[in-house]
mmJSON file of the N, C-alpha and C atoms, coordinates in Angstrom:
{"data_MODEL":{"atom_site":{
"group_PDB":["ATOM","ATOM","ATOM","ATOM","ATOM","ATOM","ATOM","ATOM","ATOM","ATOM","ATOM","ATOM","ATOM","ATOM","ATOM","ATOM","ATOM","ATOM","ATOM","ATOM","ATOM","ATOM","ATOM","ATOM","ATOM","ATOM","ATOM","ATOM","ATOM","ATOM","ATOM","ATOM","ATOM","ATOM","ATOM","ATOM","ATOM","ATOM","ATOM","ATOM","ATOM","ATOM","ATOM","ATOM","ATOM","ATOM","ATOM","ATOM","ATOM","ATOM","ATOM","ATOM","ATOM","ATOM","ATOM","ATOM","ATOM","ATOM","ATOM","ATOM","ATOM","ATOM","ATOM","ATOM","ATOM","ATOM","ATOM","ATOM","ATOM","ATOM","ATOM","ATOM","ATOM","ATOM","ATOM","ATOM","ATOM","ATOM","ATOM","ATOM","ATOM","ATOM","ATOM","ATOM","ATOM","ATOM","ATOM","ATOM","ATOM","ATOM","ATOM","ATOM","ATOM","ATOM","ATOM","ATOM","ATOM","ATOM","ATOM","ATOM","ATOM","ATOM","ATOM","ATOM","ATOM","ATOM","ATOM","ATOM","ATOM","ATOM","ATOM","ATOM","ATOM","ATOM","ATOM","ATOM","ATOM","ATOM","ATOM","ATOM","ATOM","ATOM","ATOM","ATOM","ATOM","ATOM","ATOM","ATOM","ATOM","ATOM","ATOM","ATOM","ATOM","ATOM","ATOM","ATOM","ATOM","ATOM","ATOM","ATOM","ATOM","ATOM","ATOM","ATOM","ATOM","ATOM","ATOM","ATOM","ATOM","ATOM","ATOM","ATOM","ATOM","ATOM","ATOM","ATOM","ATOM","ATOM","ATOM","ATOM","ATOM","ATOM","ATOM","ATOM","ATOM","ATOM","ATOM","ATOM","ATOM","ATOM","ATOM","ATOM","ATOM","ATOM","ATOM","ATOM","ATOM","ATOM","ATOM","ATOM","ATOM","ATOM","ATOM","ATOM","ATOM","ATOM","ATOM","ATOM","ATOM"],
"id":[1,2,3,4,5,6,7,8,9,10,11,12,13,14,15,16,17,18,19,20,21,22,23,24,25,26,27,28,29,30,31,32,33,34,35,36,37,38,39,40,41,42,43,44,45,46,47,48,49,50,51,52,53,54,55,56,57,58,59,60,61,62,63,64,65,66,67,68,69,70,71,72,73,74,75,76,77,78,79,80,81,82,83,84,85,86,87,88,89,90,91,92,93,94,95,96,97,98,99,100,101,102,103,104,105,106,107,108,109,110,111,112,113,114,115,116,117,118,119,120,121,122,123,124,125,126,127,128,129,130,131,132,133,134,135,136,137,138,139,140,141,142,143,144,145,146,147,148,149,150,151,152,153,154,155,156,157,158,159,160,161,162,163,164,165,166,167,168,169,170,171,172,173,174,175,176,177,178,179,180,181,182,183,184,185,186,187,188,189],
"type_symbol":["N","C","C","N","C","C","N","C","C","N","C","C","N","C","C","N","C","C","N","C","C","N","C","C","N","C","C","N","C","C","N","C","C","N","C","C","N","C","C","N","C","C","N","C","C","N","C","C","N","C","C","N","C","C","N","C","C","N","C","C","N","C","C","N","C","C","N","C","C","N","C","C","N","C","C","N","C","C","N","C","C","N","C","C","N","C","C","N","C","C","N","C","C","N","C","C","N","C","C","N","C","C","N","C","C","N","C","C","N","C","C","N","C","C","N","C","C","N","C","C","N","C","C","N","C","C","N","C","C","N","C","C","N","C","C","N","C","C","N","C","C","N","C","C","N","C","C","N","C","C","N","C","C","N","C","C","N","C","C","N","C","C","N","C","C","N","C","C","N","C","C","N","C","C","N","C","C","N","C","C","N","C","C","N","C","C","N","C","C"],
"label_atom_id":["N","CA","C","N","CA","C","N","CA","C","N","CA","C","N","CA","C","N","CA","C","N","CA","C","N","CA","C","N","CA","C","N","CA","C","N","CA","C","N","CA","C","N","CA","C","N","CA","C","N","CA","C","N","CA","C","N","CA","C","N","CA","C","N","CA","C","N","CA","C","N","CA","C","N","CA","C","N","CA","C","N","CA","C","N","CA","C","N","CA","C","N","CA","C","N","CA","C","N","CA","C","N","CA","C","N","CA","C","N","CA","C","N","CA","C","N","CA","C","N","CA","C","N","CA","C","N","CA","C","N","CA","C","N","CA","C","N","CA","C","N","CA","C","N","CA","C","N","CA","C","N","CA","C","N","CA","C","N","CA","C","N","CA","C","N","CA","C","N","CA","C","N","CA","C","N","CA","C","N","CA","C","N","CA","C","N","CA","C","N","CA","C","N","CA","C","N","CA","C","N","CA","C","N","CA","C","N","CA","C","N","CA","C","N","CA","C","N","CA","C"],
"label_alt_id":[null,null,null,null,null,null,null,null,null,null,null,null,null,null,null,null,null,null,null,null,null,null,null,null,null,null,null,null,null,null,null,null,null,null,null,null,null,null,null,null,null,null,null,null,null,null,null,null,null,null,null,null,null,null,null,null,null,null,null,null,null,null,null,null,null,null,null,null,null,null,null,null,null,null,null,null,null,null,null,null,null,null,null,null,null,null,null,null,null,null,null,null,null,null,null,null,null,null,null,null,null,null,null,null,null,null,null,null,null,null,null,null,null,null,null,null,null,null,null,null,null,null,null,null,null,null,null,null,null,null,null,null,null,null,null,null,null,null,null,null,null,null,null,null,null,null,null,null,null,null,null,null,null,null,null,null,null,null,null,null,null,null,null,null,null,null,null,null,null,null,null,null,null,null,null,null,null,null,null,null,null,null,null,null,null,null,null,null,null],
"label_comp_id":["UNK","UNK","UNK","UNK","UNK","UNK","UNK","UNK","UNK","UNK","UNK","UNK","UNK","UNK","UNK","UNK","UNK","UNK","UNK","UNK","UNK","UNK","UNK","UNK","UNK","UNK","UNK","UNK","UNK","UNK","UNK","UNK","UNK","UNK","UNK","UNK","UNK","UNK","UNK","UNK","UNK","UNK","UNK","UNK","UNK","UNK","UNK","UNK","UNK","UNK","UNK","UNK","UNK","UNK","UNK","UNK","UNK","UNK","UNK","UNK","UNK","UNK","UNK","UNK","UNK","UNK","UNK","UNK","UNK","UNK","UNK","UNK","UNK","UNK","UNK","UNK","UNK","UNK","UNK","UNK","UNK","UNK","UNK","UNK","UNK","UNK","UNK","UNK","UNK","UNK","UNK","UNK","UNK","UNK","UNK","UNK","UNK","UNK","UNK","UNK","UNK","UNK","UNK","UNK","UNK","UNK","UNK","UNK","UNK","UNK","UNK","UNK","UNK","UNK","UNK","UNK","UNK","UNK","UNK","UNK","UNK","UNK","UNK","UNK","UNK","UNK","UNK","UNK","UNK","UNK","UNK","UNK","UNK","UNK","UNK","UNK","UNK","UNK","UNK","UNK","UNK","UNK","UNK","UNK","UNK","UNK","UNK","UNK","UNK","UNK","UNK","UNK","UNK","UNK","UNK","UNK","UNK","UNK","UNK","UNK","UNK","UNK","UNK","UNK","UNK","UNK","UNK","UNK","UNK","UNK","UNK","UNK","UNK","UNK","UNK","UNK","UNK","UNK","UNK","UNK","UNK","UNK","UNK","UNK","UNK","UNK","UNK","UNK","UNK"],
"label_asym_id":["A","A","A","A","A","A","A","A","A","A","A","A","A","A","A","A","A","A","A","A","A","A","A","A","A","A","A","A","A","A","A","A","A","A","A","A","A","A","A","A","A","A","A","A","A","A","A","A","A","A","A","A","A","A","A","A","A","A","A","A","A","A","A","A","A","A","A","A","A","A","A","A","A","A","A","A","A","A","A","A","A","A","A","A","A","A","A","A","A","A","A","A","A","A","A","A","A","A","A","A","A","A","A","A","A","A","A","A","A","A","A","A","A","A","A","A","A","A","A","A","A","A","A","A","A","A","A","A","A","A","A","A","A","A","A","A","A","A","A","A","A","A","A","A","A","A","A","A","A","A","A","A","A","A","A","A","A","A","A","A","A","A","A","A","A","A","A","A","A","A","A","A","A","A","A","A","A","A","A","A","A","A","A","A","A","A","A","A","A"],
"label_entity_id":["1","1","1","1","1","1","1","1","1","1","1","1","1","1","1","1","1","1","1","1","1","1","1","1","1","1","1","1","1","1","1","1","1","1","1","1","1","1","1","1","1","1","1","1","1","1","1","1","1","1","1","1","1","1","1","1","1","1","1","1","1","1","1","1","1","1","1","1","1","1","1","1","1","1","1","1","1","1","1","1","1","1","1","1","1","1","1","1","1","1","1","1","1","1","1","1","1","1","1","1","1","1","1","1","1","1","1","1","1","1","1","1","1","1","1","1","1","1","1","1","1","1","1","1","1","1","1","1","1","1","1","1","1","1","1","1","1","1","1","1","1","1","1","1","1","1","1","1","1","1","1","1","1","1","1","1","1","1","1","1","1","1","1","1","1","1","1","1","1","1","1","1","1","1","1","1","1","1","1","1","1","1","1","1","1","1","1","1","1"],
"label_seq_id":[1,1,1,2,2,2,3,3,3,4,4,4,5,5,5,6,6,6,7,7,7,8,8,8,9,9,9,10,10,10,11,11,11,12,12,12,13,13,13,14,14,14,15,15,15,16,16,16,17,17,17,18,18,18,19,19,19,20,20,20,21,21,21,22,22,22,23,23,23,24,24,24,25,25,25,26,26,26,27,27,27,28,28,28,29,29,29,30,30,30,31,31,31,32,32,32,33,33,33,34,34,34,35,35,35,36,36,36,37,37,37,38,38,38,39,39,39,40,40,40,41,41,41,42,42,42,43,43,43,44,44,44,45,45,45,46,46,46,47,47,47,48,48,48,49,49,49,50,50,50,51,51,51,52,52,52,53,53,53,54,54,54,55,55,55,56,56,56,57,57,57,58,58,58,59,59,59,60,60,60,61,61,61,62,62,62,63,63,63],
"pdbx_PDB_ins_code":[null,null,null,null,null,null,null,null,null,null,null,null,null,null,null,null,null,null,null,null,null,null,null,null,null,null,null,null,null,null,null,null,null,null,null,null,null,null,null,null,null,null,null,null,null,null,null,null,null,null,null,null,null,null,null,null,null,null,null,null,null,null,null,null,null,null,null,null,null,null,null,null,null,null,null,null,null,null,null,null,null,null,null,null,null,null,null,null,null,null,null,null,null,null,null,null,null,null,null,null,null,null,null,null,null,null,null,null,null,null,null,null,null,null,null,null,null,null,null,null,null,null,null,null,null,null,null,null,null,null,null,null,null,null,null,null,null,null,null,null,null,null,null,null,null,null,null,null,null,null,null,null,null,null,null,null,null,null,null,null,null,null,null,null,null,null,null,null,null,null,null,null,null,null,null,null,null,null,null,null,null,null,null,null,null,null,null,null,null],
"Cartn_x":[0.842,0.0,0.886,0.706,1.402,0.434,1.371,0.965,0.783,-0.675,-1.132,-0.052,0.566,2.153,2.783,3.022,4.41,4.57,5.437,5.388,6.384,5.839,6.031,7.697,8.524,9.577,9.752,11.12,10.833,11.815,11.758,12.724,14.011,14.679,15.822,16.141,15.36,15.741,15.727,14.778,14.575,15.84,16.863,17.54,18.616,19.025,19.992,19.848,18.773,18.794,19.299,18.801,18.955,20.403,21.429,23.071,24.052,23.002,23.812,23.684,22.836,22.833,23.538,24.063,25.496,26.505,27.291,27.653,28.842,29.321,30.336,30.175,29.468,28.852,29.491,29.511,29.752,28.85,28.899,27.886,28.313,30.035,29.863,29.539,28.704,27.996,26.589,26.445,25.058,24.969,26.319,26.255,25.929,25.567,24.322,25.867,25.036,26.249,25.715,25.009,24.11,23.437,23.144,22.207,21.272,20.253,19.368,18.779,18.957,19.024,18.111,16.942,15.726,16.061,15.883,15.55,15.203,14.206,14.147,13.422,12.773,11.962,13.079,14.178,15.154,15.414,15.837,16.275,17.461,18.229,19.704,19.784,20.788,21.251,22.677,23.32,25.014,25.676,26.759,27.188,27.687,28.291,28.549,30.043,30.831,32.456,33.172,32.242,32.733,32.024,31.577,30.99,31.843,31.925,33.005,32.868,31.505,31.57,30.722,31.129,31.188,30.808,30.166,29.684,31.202,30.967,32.022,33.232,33.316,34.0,35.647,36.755,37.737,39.231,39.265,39.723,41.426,42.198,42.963,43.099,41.785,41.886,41.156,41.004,40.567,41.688,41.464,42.72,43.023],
"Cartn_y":[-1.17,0.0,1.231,1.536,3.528,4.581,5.219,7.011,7.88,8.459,9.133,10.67,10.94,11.886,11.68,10.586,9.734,9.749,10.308,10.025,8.841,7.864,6.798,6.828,6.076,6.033,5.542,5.61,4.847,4.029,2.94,1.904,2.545,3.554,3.446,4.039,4.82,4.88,3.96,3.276,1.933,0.534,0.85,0.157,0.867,2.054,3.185,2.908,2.908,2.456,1.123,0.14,-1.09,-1.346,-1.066,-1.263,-0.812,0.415,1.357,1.335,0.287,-0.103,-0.431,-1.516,-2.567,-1.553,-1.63,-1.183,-0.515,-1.258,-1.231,-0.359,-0.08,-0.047,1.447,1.963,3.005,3.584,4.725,5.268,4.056,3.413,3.155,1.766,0.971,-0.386,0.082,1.01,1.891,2.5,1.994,2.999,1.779,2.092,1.389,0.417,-0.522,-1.832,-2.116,-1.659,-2.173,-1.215,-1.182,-0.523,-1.127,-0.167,-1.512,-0.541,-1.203,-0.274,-0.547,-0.21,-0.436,0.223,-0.877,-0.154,-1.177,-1.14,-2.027,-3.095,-3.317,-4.281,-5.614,-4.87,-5.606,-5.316,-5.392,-4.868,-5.705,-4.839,-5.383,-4.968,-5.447,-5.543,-5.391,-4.52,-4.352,-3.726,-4.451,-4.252,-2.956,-2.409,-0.97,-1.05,0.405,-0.081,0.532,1.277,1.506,0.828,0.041,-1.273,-1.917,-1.394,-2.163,-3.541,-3.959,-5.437,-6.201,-7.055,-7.507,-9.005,-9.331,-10.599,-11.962,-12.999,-13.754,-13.939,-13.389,-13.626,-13.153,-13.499,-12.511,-13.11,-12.781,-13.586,-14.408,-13.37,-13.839,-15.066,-15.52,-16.921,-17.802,-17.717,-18.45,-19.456,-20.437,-21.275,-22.024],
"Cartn_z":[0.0,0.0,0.0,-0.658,-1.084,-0.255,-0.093,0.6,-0.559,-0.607,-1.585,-1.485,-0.86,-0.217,-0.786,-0.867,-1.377,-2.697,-3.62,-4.968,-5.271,-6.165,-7.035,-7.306,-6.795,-7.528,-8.756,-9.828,-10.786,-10.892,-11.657,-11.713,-11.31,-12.159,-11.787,-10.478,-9.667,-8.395,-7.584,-8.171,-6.964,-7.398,-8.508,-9.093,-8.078,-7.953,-7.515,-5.839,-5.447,-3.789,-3.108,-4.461,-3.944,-4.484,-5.078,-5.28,-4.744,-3.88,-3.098,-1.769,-1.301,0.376,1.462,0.119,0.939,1.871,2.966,3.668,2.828,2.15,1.086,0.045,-0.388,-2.06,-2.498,-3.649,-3.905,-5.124,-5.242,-6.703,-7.6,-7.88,-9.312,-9.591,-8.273,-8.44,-8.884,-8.662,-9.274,-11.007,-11.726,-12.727,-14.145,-14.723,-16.277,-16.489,-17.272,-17.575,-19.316,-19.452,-20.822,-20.883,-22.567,-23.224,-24.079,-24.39,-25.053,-26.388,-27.556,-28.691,-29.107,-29.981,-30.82,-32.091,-33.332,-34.687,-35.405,-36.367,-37.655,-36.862,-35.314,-35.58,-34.609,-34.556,-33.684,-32.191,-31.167,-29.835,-29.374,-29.341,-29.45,-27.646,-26.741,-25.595,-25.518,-25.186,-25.518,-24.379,-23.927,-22.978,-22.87,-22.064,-22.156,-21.981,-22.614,-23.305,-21.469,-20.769,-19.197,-18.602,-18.53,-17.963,-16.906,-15.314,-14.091,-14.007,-14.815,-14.412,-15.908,-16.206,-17.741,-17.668,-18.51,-18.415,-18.733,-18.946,-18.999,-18.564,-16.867,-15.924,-16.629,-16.264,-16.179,-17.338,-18.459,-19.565,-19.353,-18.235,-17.848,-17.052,-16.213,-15.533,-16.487,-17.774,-18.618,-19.699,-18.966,-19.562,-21.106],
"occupancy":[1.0,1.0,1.0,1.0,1.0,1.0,1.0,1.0,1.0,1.0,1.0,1.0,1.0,1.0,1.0,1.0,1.0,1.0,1.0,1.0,1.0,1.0,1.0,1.0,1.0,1.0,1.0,1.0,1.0,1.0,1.0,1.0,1.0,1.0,1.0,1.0,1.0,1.0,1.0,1.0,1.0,1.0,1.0,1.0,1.0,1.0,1.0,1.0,1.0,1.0,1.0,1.0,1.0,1.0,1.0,1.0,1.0,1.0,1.0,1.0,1.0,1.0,1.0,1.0,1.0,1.0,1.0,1.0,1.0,1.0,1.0,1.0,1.0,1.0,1.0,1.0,1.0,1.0,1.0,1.0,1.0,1.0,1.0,1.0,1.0,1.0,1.0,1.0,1.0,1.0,1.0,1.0,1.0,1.0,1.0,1.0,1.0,1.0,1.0,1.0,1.0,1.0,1.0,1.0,1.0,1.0,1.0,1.0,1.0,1.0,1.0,1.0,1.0,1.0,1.0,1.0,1.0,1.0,1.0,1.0,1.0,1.0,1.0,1.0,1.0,1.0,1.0,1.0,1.0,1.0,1.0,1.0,1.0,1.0,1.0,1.0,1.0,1.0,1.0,1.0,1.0,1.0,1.0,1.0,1.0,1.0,1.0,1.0,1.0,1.0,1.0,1.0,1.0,1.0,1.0,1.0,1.0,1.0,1.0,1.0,1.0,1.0,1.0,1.0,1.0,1.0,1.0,1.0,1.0,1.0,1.0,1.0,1.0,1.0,1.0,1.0,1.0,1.0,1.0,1.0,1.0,1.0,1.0,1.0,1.0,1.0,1.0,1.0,1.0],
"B_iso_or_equiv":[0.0,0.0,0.0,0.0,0.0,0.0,0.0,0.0,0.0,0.0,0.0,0.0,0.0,0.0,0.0,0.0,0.0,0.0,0.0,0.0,0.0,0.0,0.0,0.0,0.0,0.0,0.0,0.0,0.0,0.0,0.0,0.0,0.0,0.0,0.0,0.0,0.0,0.0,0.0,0.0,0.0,0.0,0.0,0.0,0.0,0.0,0.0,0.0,0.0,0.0,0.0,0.0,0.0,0.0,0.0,0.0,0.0,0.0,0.0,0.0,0.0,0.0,0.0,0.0,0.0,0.0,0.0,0.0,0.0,0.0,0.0,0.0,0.0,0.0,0.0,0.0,0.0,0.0,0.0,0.0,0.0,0.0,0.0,0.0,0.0,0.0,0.0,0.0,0.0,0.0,0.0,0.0,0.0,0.0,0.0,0.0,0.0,0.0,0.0,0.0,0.0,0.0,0.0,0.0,0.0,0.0,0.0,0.0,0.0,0.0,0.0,0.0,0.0,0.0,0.0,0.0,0.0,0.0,0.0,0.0,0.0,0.0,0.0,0.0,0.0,0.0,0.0,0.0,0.0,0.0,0.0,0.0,0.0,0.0,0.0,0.0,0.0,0.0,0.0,0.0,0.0,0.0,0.0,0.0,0.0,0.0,0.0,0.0,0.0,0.0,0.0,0.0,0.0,0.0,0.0,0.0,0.0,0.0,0.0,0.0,0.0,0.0,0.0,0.0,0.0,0.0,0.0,0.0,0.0,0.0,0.0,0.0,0.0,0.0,0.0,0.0,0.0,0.0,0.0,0.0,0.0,0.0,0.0,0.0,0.0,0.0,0.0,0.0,0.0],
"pdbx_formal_charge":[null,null,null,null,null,null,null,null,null,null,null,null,null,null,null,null,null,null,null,null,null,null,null,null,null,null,null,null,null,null,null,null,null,null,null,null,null,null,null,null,null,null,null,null,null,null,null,null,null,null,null,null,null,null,null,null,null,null,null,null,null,null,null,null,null,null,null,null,null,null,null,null,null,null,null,null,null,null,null,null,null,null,null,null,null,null,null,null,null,null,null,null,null,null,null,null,null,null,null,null,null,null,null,null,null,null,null,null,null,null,null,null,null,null,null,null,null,null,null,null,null,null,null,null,null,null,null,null,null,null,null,null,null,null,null,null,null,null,null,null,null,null,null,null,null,null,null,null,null,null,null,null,null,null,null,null,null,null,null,null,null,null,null,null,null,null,null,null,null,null,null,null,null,null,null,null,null,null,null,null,null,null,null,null,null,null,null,null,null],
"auth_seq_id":[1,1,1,2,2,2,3,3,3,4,4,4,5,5,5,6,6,6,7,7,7,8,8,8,9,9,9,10,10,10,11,11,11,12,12,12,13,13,13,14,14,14,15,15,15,16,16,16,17,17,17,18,18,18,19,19,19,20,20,20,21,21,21,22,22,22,23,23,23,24,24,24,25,25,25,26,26,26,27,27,27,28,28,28,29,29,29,30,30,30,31,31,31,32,32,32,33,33,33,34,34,34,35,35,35,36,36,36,37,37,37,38,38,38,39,39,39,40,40,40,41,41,41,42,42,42,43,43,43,44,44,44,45,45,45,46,46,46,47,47,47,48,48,48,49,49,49,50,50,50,51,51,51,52,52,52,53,53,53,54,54,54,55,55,55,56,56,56,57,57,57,58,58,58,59,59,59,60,60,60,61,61,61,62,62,62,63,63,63],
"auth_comp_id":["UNK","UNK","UNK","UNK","UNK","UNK","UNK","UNK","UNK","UNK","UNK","UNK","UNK","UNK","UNK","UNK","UNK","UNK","UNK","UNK","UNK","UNK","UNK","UNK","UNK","UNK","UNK","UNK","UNK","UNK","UNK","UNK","UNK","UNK","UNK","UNK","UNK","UNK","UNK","UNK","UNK","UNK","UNK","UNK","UNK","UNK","UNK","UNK","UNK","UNK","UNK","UNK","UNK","UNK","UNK","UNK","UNK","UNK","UNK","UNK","UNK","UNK","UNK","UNK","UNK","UNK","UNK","UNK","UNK","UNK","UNK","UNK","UNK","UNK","UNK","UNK","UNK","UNK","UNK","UNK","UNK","UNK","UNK","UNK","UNK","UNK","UNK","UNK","UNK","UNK","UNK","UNK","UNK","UNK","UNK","UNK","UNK","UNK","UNK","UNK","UNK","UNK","UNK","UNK","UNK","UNK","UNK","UNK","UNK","UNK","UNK","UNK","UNK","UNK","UNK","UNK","UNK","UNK","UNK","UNK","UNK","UNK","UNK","UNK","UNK","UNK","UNK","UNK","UNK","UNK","UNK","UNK","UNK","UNK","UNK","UNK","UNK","UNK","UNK","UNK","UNK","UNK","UNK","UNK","UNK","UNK","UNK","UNK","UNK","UNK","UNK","UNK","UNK","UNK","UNK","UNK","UNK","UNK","UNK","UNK","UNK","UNK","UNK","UNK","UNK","UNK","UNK","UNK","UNK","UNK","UNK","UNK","UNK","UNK","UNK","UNK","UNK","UNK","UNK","UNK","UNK","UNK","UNK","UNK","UNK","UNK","UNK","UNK","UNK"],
"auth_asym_id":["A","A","A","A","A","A","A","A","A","A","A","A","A","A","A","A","A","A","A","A","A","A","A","A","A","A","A","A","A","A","A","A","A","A","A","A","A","A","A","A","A","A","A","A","A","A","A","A","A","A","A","A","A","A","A","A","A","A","A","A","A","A","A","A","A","A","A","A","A","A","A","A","A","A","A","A","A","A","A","A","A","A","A","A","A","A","A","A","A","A","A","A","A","A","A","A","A","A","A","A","A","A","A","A","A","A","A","A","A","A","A","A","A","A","A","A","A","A","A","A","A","A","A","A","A","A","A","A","A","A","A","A","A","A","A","A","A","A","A","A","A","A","A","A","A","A","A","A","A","A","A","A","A","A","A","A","A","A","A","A","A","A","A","A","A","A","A","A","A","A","A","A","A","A","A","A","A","A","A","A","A","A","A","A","A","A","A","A","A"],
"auth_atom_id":["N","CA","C","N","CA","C","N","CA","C","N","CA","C","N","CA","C","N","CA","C","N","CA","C","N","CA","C","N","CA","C","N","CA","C","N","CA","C","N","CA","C","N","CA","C","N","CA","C","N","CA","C","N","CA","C","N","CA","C","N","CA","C","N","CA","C","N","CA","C","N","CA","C","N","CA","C","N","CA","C","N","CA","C","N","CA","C","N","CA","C","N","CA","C","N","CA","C","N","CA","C","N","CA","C","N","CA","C","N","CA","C","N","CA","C","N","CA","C","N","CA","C","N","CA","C","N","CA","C","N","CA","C","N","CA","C","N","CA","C","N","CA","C","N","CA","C","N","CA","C","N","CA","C","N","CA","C","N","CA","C","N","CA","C","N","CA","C","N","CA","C","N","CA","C","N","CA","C","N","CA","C","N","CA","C","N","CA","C","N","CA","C","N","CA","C","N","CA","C","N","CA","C","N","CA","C","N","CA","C","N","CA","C","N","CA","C","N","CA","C"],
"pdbx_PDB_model_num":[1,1,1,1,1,1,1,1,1,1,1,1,1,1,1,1,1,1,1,1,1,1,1,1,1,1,1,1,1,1,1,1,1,1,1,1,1,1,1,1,1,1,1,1,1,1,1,1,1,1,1,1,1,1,1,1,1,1,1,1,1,1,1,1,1,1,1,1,1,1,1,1,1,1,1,1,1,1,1,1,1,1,1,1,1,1,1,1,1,1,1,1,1,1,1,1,1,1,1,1,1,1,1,1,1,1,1,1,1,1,1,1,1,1,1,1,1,1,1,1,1,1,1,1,1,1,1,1,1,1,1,1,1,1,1,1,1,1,1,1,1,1,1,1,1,1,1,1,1,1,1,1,1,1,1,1,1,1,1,1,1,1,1,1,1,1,1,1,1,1,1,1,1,1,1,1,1,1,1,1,1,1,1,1,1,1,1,1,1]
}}}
């Protein structure tokens, strides 16, 4: 139940609160990792080129 007071957060604040809780955490566990592109009927998902954390774990312990 919401407080008619209270205005609605939106995803990304509620994305921005919850990365930034940890006792630890800093703005840049909070900062975009992906983008998501639309054209032609396609939606592409692409990692981002300042991206702190990257999918497929770390190429140097990759044997």
């Amino acid at each position: 139940m919401t407080d008619d007071s209270t205005p609605e957060r939106t995803h990304d604040e509620k994305r921005h609160d919850q990365l930034t809780t940890a006792p630890k955490s800093t703005e840049d566990d909070a900062a975009p990792r992906f983008d998501v592109v639309e054209g032609d009927g396609v939606k592409r998902i692409e990692v981002r080129d300042d991206a702190k954390v990257r999918p497929g774990g770390d190429p140097d312990l990759i044997a």
